[in-house]
PyMOL Python script that loads the backbone (N, CA, C, O; Angstrom):
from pymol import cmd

cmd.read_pdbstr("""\
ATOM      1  N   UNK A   1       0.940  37.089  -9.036  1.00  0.00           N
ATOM      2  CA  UNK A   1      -0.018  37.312  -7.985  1.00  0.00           C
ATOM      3  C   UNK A   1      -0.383  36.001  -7.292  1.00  0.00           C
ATOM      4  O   UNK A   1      -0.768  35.976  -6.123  1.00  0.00           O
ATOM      5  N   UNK A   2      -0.287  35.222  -7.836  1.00  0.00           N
ATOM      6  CA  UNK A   2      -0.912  33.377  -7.732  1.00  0.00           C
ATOM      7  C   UNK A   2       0.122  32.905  -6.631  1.00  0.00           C
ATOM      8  O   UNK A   2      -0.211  32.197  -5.681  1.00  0.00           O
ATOM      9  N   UNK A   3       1.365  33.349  -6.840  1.00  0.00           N
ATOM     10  CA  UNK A   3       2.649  33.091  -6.297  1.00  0.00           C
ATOM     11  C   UNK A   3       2.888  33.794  -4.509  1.00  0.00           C
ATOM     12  O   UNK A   3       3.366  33.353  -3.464  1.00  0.00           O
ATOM     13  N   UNK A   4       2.210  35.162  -4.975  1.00  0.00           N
ATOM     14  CA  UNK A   4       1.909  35.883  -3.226  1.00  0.00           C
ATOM     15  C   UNK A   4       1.062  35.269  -2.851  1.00  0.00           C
ATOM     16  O   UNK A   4       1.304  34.611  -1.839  1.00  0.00           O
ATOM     17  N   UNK A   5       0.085  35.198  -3.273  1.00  0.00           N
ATOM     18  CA  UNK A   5      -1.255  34.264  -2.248  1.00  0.00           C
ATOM     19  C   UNK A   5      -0.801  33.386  -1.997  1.00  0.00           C
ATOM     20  O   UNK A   5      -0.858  33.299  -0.770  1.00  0.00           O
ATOM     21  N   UNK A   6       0.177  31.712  -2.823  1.00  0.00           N
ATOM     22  CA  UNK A   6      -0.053  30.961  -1.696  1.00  0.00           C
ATOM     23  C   UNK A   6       1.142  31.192  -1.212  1.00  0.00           C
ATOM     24  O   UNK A   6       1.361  30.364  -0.329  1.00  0.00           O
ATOM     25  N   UNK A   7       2.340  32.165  -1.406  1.00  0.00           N
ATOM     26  CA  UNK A   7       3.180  31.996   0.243  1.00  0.00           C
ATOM     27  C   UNK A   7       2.902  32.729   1.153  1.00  0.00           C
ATOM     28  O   UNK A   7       3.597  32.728   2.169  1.00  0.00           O
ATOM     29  N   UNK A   8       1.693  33.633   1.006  1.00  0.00           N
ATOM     30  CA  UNK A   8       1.246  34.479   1.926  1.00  0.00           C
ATOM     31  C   UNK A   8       0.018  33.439   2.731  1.00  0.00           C
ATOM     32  O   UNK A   8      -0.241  33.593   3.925  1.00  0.00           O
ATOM     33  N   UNK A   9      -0.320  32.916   2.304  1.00  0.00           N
ATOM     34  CA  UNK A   9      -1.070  31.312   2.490  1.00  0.00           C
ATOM     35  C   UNK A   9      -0.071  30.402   3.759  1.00  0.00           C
ATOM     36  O   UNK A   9      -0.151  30.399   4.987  1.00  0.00           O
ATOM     37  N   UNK A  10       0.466  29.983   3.200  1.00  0.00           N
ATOM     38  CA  UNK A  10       1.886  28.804   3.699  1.00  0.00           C
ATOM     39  C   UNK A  10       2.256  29.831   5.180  1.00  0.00           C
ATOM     40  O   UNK A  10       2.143  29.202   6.232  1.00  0.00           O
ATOM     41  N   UNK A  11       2.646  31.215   5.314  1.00  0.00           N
ATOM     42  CA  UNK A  11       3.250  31.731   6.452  1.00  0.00           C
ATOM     43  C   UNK A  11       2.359  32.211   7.249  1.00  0.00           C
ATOM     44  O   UNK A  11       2.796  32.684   8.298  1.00  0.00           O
ATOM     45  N   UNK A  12       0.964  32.246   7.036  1.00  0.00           N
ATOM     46  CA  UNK A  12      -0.018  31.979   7.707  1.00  0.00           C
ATOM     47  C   UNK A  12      -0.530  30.713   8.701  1.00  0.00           C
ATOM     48  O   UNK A  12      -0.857  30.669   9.887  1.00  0.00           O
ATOM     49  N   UNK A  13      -0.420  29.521   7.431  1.00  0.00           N
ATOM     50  CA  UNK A  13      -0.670  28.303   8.499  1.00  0.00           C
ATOM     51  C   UNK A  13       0.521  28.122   9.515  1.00  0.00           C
ATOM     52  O   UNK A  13       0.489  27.773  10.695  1.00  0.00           O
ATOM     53  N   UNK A  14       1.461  28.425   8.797  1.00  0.00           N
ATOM     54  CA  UNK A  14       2.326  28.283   9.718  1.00  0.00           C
ATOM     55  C   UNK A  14       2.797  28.805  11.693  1.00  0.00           C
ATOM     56  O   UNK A  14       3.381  28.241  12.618  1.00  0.00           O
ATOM     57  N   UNK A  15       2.104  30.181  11.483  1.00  0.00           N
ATOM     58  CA  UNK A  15       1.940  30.837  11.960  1.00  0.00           C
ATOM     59  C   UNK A  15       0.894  30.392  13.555  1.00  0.00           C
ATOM     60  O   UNK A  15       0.810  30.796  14.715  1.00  0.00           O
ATOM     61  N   UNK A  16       0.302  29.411  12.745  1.00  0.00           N
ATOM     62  CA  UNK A  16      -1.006  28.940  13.605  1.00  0.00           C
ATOM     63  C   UNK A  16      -0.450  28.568  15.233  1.00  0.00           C
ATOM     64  O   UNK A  16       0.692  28.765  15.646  1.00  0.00           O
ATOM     65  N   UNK A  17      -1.388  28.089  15.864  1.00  0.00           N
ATOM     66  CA  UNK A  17      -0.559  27.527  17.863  1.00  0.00           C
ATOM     67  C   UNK A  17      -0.502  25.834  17.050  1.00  0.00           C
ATOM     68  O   UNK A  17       0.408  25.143  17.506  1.00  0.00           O
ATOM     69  N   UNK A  18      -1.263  25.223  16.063  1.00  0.00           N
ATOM     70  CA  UNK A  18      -1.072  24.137  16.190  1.00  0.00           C
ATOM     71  C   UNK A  18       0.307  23.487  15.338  1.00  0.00           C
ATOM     72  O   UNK A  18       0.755  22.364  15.569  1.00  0.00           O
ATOM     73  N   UNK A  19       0.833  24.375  14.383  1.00  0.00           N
ATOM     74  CA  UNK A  19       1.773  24.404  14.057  1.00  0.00           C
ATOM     75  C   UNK A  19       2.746  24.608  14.804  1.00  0.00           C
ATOM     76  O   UNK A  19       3.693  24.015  14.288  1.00  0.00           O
ATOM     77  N   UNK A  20       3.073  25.111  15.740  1.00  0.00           N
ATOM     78  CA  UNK A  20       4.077  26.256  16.756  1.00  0.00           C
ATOM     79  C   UNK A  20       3.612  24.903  17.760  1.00  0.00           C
ATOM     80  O   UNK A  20       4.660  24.651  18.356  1.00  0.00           O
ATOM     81  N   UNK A  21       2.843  24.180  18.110  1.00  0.00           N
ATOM     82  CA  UNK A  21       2.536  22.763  19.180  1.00  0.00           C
ATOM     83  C   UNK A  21       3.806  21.820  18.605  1.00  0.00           C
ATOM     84  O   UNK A  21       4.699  21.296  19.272  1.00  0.00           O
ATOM     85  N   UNK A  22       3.606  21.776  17.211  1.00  0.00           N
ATOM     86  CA  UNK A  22       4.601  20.416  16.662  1.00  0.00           C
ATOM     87  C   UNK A  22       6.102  20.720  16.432  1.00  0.00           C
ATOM     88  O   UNK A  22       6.960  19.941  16.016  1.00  0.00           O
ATOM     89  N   UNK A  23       6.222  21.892  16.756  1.00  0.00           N
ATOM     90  CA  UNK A  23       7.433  22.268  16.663  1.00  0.00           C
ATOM     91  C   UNK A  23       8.304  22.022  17.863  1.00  0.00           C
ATOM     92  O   UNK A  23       9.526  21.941  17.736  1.00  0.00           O
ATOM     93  N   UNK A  24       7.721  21.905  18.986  1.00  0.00           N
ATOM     94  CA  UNK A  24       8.324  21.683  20.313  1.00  0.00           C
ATOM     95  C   UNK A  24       8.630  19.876  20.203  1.00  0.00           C
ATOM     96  O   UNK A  24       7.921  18.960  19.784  1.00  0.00           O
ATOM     97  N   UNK A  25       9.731  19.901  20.668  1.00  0.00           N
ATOM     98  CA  UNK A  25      10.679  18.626  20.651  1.00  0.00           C
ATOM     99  C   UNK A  25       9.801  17.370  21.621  1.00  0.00           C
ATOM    100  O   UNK A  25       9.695  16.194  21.273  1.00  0.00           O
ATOM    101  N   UNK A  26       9.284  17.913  22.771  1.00  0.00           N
ATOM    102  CA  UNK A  26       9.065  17.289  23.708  1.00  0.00           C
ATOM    103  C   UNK A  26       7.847  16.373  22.766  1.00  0.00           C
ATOM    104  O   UNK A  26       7.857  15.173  22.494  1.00  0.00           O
ATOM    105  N   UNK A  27       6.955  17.302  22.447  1.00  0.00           N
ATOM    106  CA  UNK A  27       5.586  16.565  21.760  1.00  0.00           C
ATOM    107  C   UNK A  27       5.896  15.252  20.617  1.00  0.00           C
ATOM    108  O   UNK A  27       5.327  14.168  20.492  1.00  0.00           O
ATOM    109  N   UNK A  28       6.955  15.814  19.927  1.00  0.00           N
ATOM    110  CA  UNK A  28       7.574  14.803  18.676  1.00  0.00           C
ATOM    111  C   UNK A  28       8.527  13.540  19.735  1.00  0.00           C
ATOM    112  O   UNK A  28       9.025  12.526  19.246  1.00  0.00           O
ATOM    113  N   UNK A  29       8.572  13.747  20.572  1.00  0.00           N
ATOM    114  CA  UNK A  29       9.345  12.289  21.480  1.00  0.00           C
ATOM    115  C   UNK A  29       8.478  11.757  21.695  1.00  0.00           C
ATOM    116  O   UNK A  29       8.452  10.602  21.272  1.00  0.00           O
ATOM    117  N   UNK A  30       7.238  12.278  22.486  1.00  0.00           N
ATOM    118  CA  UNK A  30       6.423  11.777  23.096  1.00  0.00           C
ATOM    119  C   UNK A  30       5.611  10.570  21.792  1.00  0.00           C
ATOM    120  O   UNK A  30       5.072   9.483  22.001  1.00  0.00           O
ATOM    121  N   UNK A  31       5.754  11.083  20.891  1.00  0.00           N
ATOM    122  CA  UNK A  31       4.835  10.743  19.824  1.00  0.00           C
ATOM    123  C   UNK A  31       5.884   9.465  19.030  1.00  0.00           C
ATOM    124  O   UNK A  31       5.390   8.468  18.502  1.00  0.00           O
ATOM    125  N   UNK A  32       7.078   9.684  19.071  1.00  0.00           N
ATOM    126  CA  UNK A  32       8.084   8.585  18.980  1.00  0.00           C
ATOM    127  C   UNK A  32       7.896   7.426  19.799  1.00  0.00           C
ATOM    128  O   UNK A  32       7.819   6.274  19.371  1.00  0.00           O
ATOM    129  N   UNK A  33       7.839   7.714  20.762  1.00  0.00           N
ATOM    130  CA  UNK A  33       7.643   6.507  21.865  1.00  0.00           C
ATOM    131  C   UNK A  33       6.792   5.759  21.459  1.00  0.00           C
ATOM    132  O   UNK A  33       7.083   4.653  21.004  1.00  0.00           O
ATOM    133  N   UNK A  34       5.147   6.357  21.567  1.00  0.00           N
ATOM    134  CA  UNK A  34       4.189   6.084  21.263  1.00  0.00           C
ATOM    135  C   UNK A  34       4.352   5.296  19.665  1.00  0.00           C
ATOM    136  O   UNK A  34       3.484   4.425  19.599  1.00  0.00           O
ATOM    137  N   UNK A  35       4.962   5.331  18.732  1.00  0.00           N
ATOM    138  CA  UNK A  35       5.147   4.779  17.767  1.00  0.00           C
ATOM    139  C   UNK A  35       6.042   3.463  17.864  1.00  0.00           C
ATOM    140  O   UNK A  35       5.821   2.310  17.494  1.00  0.00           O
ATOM    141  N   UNK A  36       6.914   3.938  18.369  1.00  0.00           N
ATOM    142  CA  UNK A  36       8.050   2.617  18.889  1.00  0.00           C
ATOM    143  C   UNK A  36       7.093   1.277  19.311  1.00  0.00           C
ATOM    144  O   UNK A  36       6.781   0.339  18.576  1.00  0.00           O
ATOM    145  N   UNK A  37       6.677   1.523  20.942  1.00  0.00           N
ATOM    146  CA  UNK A  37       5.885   0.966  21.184  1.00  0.00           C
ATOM    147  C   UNK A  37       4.820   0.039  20.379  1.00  0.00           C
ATOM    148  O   UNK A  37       4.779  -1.186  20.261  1.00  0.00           O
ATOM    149  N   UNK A  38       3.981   1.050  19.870  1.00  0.00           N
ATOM    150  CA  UNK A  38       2.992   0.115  18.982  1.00  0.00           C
ATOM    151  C   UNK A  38       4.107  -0.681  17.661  1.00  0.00           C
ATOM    152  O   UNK A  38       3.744  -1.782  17.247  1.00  0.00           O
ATOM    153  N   UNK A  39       5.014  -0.247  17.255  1.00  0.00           N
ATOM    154  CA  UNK A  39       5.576  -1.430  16.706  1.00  0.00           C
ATOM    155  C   UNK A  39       6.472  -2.510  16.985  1.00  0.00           C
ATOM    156  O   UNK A  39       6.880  -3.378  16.213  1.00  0.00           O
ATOM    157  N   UNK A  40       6.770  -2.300  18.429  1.00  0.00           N
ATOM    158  CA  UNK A  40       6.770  -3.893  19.451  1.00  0.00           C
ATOM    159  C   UNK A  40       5.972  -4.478  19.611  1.00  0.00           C
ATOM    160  O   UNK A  40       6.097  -5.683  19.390  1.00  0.00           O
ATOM    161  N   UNK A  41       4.734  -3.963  20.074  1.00  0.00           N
ATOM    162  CA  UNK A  41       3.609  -4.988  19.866  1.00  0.00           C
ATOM    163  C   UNK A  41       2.986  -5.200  18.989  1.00  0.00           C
ATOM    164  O   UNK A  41       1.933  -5.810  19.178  1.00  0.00           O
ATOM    165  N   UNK A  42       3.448  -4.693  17.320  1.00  0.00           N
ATOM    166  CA  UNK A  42       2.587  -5.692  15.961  1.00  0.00           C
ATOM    167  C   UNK A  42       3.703  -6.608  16.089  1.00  0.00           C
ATOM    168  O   UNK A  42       3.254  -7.754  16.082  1.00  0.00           O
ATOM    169  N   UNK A  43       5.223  -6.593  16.226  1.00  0.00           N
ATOM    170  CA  UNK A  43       6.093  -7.615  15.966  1.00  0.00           C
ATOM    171  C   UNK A  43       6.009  -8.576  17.033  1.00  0.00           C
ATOM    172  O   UNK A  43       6.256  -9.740  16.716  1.00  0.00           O
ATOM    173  N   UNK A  44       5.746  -8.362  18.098  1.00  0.00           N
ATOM    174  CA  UNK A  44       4.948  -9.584  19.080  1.00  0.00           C
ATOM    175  C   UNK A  44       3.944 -10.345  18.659  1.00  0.00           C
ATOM    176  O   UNK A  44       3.872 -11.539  18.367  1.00  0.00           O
ATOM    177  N   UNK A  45       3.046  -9.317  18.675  1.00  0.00           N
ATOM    178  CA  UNK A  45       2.010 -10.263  17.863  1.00  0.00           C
ATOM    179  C   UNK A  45       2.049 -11.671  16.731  1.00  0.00           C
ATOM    180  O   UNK A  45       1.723 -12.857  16.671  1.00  0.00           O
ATOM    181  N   UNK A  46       2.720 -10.536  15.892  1.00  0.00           N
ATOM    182  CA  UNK A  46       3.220 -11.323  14.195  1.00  0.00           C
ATOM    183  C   UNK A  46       4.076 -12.584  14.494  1.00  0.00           C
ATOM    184  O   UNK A  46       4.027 -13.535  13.714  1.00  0.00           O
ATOM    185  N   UNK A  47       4.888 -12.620  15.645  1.00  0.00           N
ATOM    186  CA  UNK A  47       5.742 -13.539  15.762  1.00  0.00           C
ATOM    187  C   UNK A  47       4.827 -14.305  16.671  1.00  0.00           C
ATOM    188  O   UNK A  47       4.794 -15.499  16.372  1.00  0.00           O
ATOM    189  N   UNK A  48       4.251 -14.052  17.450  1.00  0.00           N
ATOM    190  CA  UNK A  48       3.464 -15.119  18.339  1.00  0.00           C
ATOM    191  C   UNK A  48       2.506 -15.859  17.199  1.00  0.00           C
ATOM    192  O   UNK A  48       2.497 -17.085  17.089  1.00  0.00           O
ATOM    193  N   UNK A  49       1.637 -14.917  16.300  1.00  0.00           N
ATOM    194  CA  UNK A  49       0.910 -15.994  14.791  1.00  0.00           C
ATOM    195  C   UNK A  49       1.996 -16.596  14.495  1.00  0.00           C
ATOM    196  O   UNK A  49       1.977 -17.793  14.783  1.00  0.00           O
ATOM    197  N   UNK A  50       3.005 -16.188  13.994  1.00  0.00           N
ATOM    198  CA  UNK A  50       3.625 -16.729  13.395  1.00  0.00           C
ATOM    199  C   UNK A  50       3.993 -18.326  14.042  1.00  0.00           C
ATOM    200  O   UNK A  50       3.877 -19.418  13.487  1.00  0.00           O
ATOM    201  N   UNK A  51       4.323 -18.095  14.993  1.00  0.00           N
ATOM    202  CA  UNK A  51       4.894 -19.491  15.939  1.00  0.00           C
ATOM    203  C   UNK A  51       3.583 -20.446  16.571  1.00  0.00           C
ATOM    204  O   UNK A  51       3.917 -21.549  17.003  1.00  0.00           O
ATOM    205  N   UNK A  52       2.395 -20.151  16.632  1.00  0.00           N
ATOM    206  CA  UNK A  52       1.603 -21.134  16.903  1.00  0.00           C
ATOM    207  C   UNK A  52       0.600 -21.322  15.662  1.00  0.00           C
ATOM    208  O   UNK A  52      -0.433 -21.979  15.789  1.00  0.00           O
ATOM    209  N   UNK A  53       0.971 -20.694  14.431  1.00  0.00           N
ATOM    210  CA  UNK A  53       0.967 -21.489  13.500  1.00  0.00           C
ATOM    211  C   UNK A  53       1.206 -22.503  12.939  1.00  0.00           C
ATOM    212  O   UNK A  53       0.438 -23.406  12.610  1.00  0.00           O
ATOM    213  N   UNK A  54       2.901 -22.342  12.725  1.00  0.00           N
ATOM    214  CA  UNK A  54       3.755 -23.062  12.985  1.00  0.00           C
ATOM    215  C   UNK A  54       3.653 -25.066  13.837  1.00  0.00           C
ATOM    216  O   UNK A  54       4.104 -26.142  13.444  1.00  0.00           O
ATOM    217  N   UNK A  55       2.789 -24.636  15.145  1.00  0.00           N
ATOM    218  CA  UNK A  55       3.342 -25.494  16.077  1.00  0.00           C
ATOM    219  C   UNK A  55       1.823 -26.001  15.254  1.00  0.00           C
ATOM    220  O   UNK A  55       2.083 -27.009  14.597  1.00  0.00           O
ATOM    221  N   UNK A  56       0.641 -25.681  15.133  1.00  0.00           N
ATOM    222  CA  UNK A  56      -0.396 -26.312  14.516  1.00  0.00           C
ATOM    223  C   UNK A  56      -0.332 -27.348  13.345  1.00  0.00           C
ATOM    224  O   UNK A  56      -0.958 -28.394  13.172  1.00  0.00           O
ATOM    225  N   UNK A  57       0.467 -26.824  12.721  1.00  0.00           N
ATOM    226  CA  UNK A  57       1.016 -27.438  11.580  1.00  0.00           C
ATOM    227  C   UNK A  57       1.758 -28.525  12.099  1.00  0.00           C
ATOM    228  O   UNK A  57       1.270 -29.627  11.847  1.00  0.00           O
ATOM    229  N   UNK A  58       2.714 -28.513  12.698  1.00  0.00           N
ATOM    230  CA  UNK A  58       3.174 -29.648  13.311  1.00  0.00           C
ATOM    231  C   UNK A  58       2.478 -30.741  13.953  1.00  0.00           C
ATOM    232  O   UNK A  58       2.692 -31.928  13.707  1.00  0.00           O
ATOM    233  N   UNK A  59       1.593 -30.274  14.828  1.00  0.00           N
ATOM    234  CA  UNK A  59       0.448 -31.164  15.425  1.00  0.00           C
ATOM    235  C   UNK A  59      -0.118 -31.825  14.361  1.00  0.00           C
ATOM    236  O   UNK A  59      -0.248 -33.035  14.549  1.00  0.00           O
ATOM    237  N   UNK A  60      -0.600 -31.287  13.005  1.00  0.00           N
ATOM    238  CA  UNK A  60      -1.598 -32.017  12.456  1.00  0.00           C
ATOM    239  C   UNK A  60      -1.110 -33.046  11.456  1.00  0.00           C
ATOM    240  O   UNK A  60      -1.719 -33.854  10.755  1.00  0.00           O
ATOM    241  N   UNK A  61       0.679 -32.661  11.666  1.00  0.00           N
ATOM    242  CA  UNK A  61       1.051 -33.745  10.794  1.00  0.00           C
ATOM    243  C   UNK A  61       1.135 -34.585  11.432  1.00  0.00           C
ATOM    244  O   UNK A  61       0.353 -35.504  11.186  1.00  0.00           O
ATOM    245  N   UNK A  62       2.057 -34.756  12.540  1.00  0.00           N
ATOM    246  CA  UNK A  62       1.537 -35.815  13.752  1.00  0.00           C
ATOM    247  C   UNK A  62       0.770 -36.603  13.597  1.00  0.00           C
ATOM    248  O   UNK A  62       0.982 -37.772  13.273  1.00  0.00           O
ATOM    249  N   UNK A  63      -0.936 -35.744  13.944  1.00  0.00           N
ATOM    250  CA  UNK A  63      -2.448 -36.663  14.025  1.00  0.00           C
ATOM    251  C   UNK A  63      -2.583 -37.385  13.143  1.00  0.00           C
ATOM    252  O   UNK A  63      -3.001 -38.524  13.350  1.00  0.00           O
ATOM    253  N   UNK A  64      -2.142 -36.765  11.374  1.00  0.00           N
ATOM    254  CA  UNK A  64      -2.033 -37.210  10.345  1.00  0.00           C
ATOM    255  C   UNK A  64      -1.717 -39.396  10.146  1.00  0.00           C
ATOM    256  O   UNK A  64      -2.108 -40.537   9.898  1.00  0.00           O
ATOM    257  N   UNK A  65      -0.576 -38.301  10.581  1.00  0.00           N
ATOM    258  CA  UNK A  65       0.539 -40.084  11.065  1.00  0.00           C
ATOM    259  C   UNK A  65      -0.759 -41.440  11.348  1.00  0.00           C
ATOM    260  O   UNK A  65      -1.165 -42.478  10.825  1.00  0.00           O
ATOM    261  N   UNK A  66      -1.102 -40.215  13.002  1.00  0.00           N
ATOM    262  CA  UNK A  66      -1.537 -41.536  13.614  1.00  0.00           C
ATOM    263  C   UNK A  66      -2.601 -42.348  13.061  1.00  0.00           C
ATOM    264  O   UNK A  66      -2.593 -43.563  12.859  1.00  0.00           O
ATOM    265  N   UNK A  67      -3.745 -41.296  12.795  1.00  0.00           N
ATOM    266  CA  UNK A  67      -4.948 -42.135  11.561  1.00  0.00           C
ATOM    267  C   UNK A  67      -4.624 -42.825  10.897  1.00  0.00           C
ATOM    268  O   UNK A  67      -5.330 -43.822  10.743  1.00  0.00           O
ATOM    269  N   UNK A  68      -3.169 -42.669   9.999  1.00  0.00           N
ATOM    270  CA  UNK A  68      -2.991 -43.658   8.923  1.00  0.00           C
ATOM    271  C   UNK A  68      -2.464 -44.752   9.778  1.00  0.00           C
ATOM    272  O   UNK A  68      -2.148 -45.828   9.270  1.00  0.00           O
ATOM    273  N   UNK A  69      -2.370 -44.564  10.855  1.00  0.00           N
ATOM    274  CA  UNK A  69      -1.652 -46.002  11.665  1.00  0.00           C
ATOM    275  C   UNK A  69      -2.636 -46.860  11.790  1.00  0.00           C
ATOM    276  O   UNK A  69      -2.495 -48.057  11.538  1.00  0.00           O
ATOM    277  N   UNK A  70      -4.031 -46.185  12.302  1.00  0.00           N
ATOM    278  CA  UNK A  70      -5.381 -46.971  12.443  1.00  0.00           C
ATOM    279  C   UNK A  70      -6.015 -47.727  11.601  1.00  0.00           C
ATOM    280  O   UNK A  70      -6.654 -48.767  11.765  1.00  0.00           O
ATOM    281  N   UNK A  71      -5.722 -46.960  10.470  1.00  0.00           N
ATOM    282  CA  UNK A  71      -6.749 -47.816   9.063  1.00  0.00           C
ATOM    283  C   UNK A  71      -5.609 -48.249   7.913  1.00  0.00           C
ATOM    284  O   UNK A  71      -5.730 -48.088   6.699  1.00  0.00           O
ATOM    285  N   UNK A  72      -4.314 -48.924   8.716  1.00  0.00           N
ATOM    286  CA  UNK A  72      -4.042 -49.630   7.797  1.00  0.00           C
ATOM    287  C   UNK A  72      -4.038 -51.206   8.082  1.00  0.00           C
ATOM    288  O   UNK A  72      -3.356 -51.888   7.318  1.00  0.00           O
ATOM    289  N   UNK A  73      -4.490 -51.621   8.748  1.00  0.00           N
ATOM    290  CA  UNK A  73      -4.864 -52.665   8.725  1.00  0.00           C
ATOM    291  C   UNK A  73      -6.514 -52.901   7.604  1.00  0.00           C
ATOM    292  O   UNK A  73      -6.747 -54.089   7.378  1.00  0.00           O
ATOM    293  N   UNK A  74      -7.548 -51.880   6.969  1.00  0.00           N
ATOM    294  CA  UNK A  74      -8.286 -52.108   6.748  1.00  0.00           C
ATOM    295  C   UNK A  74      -8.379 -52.291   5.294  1.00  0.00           C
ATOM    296  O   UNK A  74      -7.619 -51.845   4.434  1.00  0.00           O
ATOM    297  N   UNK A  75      -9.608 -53.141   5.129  1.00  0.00           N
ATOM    298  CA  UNK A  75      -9.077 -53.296   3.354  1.00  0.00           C
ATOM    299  C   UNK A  75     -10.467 -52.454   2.380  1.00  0.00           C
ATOM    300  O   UNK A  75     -11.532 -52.124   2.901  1.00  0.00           O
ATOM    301  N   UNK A  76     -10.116 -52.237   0.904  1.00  0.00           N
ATOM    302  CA  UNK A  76     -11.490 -51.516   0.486  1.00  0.00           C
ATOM    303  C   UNK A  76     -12.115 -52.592  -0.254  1.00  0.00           C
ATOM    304  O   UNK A  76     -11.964 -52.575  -1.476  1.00  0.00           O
ATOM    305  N   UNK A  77     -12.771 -53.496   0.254  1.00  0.00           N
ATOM    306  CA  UNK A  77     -13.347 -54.346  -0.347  1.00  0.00           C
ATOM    307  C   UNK A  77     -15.040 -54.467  -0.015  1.00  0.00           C
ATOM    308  O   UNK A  77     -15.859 -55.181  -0.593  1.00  0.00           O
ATOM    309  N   UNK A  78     -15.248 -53.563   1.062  1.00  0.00           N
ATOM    310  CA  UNK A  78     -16.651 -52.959   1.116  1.00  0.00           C
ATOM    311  C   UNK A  78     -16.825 -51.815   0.767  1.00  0.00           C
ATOM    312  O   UNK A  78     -17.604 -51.076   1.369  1.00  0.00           O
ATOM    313  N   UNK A  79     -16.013 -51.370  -0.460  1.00  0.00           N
ATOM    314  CA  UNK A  79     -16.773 -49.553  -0.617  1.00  0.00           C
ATOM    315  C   UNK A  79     -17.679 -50.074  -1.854  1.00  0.00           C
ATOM    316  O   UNK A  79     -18.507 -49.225  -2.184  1.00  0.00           O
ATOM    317  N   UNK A  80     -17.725 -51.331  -2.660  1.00  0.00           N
ATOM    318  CA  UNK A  80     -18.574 -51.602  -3.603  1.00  0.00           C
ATOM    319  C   UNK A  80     -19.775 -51.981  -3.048  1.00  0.00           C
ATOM    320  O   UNK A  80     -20.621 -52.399  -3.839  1.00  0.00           O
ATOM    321  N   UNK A  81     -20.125 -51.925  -1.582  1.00  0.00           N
ATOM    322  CA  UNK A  81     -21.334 -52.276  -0.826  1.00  0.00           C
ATOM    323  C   UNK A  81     -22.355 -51.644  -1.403  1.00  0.00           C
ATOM    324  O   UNK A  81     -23.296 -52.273  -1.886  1.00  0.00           O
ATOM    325  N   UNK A  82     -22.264 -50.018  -1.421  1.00  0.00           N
ATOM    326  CA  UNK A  82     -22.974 -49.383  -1.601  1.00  0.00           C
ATOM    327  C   UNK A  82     -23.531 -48.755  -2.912  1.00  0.00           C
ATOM    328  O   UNK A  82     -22.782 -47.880  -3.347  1.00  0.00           O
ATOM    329  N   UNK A  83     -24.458 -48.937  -3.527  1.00  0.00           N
ATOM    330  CA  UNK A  83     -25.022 -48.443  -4.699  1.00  0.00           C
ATOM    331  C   UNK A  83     -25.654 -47.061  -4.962  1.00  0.00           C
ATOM    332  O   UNK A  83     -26.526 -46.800  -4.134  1.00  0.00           O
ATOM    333  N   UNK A  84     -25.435 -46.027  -5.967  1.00  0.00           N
ATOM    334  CA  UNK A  84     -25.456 -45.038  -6.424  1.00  0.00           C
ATOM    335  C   UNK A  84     -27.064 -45.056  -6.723  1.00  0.00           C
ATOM    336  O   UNK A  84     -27.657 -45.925  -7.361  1.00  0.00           O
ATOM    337  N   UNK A  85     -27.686 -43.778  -6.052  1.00  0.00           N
ATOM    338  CA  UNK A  85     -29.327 -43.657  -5.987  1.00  0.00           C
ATOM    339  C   UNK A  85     -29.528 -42.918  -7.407  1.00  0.00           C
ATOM    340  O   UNK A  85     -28.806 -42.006  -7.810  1.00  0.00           O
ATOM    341  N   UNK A  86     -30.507 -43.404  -8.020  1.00  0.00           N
ATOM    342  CA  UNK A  86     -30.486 -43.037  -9.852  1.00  0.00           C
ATOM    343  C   UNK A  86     -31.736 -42.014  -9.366  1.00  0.00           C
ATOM    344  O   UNK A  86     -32.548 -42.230  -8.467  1.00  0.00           O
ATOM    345  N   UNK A  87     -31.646 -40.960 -10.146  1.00  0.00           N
ATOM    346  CA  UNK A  87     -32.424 -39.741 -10.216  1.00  0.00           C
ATOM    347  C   UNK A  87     -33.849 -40.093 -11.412  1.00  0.00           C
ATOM    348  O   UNK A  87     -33.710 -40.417 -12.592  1.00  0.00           O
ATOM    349  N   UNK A  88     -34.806 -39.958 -10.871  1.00  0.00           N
ATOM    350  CA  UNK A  88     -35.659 -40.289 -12.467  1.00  0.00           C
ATOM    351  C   UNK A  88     -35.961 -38.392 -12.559  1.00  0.00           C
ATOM    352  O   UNK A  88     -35.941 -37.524 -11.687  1.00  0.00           O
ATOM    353  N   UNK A  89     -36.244 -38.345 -14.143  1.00  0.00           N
ATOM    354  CA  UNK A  89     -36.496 -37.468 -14.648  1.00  0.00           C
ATOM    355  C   UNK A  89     -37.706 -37.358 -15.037  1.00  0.00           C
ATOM    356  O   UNK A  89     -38.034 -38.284 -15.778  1.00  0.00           O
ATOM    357  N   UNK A  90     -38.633 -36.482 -14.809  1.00  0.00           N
ATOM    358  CA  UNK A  90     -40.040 -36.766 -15.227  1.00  0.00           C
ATOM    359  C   UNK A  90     -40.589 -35.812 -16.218  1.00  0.00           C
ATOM    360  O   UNK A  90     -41.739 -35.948 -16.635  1.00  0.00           O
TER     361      UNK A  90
END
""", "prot")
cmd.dss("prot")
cmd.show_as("cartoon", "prot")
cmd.util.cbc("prot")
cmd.orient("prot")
């Protein structure tokens, strides 16, 4: 009995207009496209992060460079200038 109800169930929904909608070819293209599409533009996307990531990274090794170009002429013979402030405990 369990077995008639649900295929008497199943040829019911089936039966429905919104079922009998997805069955027409035209709607399932339309809906292809629409899928296609949006996954040209995540792979645009992904590749555009991807590549000015990329070029960031490059830049900052660059800048990197140049700072160390600036302070090597300098020496650490004033970082003992400064003295460590002692905490009292009360």
């Amino acid at each position: 009995m369990g077995a008639r109800l649900l295929l008497t169930t199943a040829l019911l929904l089936l039966r429905t207009p919104a079922a009998e909608a997805l069955m027409e070819p035209g709607f399932c293209y339309i809906l292809d496209a629409i899928l296609f599409l949006y996954g040209i533009v995540l792979t645009v996307l992904y590749c555009r992060l991807k590549f000015l990531a990329h070029r960031a990274a490059q830049q900052g090794a660059g800048k990197e460079r140049k700072e160390e170009a600036i302070y090597t002429g300098l020496s650490g013979e004033g970082q003992e200038m400064y003295e460590t402030l002692q905490i009292k405990h009360s």
